[in-house]
C-alpha positions as CSV (number, residue, x, y, z in Angstrom):
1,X,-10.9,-10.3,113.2
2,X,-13.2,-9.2,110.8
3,X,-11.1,-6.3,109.7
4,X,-8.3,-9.5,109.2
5,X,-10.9,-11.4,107.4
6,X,-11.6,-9.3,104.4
7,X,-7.4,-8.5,103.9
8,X,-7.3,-11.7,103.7
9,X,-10.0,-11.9,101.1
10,X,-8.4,-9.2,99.2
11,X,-5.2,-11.1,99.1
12,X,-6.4,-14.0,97.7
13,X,-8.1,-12.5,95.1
14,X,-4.8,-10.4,93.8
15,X,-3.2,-13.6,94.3
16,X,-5.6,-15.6,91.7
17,X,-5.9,-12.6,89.4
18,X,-1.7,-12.7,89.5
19,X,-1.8,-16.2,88.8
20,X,-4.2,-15.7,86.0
21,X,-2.0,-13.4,84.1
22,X,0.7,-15.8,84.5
23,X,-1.8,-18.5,82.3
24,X,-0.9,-18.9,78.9
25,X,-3.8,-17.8,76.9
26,X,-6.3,-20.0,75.5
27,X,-5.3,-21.1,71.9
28,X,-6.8,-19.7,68.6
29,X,-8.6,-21.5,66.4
30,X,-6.7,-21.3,62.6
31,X,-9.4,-18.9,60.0
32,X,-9.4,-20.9,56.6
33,X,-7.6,-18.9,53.5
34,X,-10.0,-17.4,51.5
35,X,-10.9,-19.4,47.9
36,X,-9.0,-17.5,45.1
37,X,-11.4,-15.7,43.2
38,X,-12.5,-17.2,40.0
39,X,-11.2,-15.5,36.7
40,X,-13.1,-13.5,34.6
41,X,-14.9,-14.6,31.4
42,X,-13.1,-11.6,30.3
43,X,-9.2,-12.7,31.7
44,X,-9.9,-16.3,30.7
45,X,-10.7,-15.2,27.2
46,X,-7.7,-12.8,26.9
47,X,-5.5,-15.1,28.4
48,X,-6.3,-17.6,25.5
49,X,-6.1,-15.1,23.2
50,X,-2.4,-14.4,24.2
51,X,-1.6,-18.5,23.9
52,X,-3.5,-18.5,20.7
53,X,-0.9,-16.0,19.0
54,X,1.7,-18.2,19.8
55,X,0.1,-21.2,18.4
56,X,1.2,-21.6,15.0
57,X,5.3,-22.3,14.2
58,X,6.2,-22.0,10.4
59,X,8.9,-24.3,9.1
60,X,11.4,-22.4,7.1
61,X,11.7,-23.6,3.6
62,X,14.6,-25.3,2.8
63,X,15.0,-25.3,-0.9
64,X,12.8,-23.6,-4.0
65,X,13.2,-26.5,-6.6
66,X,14.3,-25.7,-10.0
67,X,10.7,-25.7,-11.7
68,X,9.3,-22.9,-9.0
69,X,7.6,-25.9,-6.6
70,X,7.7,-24.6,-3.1
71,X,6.0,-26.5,0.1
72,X,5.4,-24.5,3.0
73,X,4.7,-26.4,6.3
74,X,3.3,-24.9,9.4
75,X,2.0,-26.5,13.0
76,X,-0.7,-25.2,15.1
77,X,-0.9,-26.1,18.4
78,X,-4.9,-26.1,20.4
79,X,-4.8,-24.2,23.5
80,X,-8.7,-24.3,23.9
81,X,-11.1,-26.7,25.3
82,X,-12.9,-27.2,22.1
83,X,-11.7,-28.1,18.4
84,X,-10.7,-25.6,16.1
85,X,-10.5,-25.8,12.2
86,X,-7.6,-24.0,10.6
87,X,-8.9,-21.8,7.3
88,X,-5.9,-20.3,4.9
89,X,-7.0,-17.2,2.6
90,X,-5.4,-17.1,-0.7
91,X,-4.8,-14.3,-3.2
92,X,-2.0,-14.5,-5.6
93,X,-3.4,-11.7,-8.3
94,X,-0.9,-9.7,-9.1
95,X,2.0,-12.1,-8.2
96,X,4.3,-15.0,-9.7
97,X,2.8,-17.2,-7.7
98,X,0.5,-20.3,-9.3
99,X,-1.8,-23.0,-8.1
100,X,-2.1,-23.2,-4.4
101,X,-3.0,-26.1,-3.0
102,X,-3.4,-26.8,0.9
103,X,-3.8,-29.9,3.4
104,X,-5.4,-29.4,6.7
105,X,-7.3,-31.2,9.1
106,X,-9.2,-29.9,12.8
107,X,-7.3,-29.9,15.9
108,X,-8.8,-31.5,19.2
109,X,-8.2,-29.5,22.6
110,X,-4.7,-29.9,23.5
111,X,-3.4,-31.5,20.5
112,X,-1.6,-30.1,17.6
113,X,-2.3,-30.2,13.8
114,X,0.2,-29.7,10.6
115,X,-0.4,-27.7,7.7
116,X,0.8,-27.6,4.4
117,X,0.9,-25.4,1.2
118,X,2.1,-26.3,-2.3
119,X,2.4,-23.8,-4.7
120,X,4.6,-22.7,-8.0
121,X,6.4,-19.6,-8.6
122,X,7.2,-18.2,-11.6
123,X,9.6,-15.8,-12.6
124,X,9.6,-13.7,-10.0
125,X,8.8,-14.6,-5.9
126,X,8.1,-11.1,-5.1
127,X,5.4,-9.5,-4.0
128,X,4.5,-12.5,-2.1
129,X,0.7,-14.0,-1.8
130,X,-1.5,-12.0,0.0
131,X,-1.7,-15.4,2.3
132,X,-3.3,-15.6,6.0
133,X,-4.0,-18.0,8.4
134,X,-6.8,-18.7,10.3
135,X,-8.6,-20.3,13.3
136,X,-12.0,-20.9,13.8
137,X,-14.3,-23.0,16.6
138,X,-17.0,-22.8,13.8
139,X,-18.9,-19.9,14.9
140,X,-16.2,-17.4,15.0
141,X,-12.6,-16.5,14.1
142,X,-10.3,-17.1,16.8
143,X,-7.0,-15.7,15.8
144,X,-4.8,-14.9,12.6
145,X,-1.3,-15.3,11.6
146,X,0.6,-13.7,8.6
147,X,2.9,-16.8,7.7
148,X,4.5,-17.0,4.3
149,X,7.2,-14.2,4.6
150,X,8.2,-16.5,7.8
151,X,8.5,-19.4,5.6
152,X,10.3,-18.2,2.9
153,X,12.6,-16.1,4.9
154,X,15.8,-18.0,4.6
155,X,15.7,-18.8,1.0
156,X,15.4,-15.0,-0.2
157,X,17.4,-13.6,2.8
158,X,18.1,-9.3,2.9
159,X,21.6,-8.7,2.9
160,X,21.7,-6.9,6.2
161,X,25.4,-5.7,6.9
162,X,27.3,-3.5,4.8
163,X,30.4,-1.3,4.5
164,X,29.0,2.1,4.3
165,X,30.9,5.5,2.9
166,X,29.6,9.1,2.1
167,X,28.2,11.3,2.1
168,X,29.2,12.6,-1.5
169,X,28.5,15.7,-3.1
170,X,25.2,15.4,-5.5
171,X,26.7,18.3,-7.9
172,X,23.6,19.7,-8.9
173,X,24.1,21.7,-12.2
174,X,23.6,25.6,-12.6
175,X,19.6,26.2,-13.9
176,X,18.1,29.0,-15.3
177,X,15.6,30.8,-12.1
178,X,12.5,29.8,-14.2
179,X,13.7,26.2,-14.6
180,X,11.3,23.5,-13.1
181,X,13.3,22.2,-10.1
182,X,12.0,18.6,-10.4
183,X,13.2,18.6,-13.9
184,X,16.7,18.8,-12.5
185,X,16.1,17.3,-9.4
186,X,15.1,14.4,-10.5
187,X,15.2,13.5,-13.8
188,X,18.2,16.4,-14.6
189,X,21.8,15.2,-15.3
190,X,23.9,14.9,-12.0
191,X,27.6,14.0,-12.1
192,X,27.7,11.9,-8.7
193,X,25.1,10.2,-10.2
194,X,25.5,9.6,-13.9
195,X,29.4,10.1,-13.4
196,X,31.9,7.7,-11.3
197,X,32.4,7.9,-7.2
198,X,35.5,6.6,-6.2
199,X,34.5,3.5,-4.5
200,X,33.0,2.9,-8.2
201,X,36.6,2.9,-9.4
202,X,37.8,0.6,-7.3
203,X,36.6,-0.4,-3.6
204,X,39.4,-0.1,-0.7
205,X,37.6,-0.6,2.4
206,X,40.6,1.4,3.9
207,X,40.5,4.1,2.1
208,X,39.8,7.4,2.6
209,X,37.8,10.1,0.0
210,X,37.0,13.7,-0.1
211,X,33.3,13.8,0.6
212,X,30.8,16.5,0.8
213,X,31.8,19.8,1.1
214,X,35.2,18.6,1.5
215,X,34.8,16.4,4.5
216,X,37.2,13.5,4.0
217,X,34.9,10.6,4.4
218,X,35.7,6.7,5.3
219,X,34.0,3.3,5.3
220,X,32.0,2.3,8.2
221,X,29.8,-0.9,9.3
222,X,25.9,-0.3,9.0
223,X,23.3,-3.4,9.8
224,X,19.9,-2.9,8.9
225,X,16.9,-2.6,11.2
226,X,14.6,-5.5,11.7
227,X,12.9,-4.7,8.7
228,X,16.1,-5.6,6.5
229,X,16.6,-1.4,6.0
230,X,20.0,-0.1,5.5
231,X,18.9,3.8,7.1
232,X,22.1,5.3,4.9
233,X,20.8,8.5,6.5
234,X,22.0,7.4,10.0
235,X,25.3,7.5,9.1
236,X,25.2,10.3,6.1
237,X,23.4,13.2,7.3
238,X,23.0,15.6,4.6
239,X,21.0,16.3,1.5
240,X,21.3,16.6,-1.9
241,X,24.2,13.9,-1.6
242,X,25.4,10.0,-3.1
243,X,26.8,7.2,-0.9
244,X,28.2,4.0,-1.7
245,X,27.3,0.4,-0.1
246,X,30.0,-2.4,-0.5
247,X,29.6,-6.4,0.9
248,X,30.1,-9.4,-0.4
249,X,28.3,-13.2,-1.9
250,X,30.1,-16.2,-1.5
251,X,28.6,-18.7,-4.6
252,X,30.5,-22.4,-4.3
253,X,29.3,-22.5,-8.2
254,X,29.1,-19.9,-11.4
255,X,25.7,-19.1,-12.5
256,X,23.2,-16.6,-12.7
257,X,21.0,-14.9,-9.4
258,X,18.0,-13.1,-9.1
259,X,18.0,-10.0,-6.9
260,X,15.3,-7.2,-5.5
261,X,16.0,-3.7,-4.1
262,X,14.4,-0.8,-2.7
263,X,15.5,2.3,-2.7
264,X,14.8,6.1,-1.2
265,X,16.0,7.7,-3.8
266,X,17.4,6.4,-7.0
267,X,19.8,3.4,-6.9
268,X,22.5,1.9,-9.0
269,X,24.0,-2.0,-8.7
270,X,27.3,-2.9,-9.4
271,X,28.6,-6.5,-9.1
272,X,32.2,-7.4,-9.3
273,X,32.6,-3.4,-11.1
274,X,29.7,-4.6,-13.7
275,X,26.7,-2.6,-14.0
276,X,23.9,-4.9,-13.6
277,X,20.6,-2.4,-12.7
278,X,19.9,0.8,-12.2
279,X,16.5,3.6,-11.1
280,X,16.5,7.0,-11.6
281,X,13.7,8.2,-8.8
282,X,12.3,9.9,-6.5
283,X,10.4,8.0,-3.9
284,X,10.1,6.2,-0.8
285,X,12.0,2.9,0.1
286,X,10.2,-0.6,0.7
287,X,11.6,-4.0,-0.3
288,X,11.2,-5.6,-3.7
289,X,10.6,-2.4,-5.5
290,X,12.7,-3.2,-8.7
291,X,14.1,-7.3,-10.0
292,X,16.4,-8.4,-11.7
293,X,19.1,-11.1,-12.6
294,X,23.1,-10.9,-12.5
295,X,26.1,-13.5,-13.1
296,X,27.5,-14.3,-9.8
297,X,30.9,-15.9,-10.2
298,X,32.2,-19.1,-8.3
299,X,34.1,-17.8,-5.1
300,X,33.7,-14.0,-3.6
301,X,31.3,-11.4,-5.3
302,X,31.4,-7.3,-4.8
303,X,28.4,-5.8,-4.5
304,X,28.5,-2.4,-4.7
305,X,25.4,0.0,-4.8
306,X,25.3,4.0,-5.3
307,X,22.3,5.7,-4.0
308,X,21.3,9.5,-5.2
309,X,19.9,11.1,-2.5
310,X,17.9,14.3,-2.1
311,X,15.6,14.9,1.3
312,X,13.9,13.4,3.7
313,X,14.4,9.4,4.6
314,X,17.9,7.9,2.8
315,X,18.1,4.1,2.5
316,X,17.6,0.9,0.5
317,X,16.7,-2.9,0.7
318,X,18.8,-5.7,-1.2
319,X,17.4,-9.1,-1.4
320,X,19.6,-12.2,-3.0
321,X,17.2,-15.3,-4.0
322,X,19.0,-18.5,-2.5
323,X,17.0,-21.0,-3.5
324,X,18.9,-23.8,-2.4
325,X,20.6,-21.8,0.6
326,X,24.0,-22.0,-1.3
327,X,24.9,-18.7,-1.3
328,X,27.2,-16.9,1.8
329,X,27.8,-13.0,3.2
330,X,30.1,-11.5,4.5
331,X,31.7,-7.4,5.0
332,X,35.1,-8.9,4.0
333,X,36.0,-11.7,1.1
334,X,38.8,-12.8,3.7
335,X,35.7,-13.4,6.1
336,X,34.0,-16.3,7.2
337,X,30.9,-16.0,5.4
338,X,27.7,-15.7,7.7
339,X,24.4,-17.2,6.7
């Protein structure tokens, strides 16, 4: 019996452990997320940083009025939690540009404020003001913006497609072996540059002409880069050559325009066949190197510019004054003229 007993004890503790297992088991108790970790003076302070370059939107000027007055309007929005004062820095030595005067007032946290600039230009708008915009919280500078270029933008655009064809041969002339080779590099006599290129006789955008070392050469489309640039040298590779540019102005009236290039090396302007500027040079291109003014006829106007090229970097800017956003281009008279 007592051998019976203790099986029997046995069994009925197999039995409860079994129906233990079979026990769903107890429930857990939910662990709270974590708190997100507070940013950083460091992230907060860059992260306004980044909203505070996008703060400021410049209107684009619509019209420069006949007697030079120009208003330029931008808005600042205030990402902060504190005020901040807008500051503009002002240096027209050296420029056309007369008598600045500017309205401005604080901007509370979240709210937005609107400046505006009145100035005068004379006879020429470029080089533009050395001009900059500031904010401030009135202990330190908070960010900067470049703004005028923005604003003036659409009323002295750069022509930035053209009808491009070359290269041409540079025909240097025979020298003496003592001759100084910048003489006739660059200010020597050089056919394809004081002489005619066919385009300059007559532009066929379907044409065909015998280029550089005999290389038949055609017209092809070139925009510039976002700098307003027309690289002539990605499309002519070779030295010591000439290339023509064509495009055209659409003017709804007769009258006369006033123009700015740049050129790497020396340029020549021609509008509707007329010779209306030309620079012998050797340098560099950047915009607004060399002004002047030329009769644009009511209807379509050629443009077409020759540039002399020797080594290195090969291209040039062209920039039309449109003061009251009249004037039209296109690759094509027959074309609808773009903006």
């Amino acid at each position: 019996m007592k051998k019976i007993g203790v099986l029997l004890a046995l069994l009925l503790v197999v039995g409860c452990d079994e129906e233990a297992k079979r026990q769903p088991p107890p429930p857990v108790a939910p662990v709270a997320p974590a708190a997100p970790a507070a940013p950083s003076p460091e992230a907060l302070a860059a992260a306004q940083a980044e909203a505070l370059k996008n703060a400021l939107t410049v209107d684009p000027v619509e019209a420069i009025a006949k007697d030079g007055r120009v208003v330029i309007r931008a808005h600042l929005k205030n990402p902060t939690a504190g005020e901040i004062r807008p500051v503009l820095s002002w240096d027209g030595q050296g420029t056309w540009w007369q008598g600045e005067k500017a309205t401005m007032s604080p901007v509370p946290p979240g709210g937005e404020g609107t400046i505006e600039v009145q100035a005068k230009i004379g006879d020429r708008v470029y080089p533009l003001p050395r001009a900059r915009l500031e904010a401030t919280d009135g202990k330190q500078k908070l960010c900067g913006w470049e703004f005028i270029a923005r604003a003036m933008a659409p009323v002295t655009p750069l022509v930035r497609e053209w009808n491009v064809v070359g290269p041409f041969d540079f025909s240097l002339p025979r020298k003496p072996a003592d001759e100084n080779e910048a003489t006739v590099l660059y200010l020597g006599m050089l056919s394809a540059w004081d002489g005619l290129l066919p385009p300059e006789k007559g532009v066929s955008l379907a044409a065909a002409y015998p280029g550089k070392e005999g290389h038949s050469v055609r017209w092809q489309t070139l925009k510039a880069d976002p700098s307003g640039l027309v690289n002539v040298g990605a499309l002519c590779r070779a030295p010591y050559a000439a290339a023509c540019a064509a495009a055209y102005i659409y003017s709804p009236a007769a009258g006369a325009v006033r123009f700015s290039v740049g050129s790497d090396d020396s340029i020549r302007v021609r509008i509707n066949g007329k010779e209306v500027w030309k620079k012998h040079a050797a340098r560099s291109a950047a915009a607004d190197q060399d002004a002047f003014s030329a009769d644009l006829k009511e209807g379509w106007n050629e443009v077409l510019v020759k540039l002399a090229h020797r080594t290195g970097e090969w291209g040039f800017y062209f920039r039309v004054i449109n003061p009251e956003r009249q004037l039209k281009f296109a690759l094509r008279p027959d074309a609808a003229p773009a903006e």
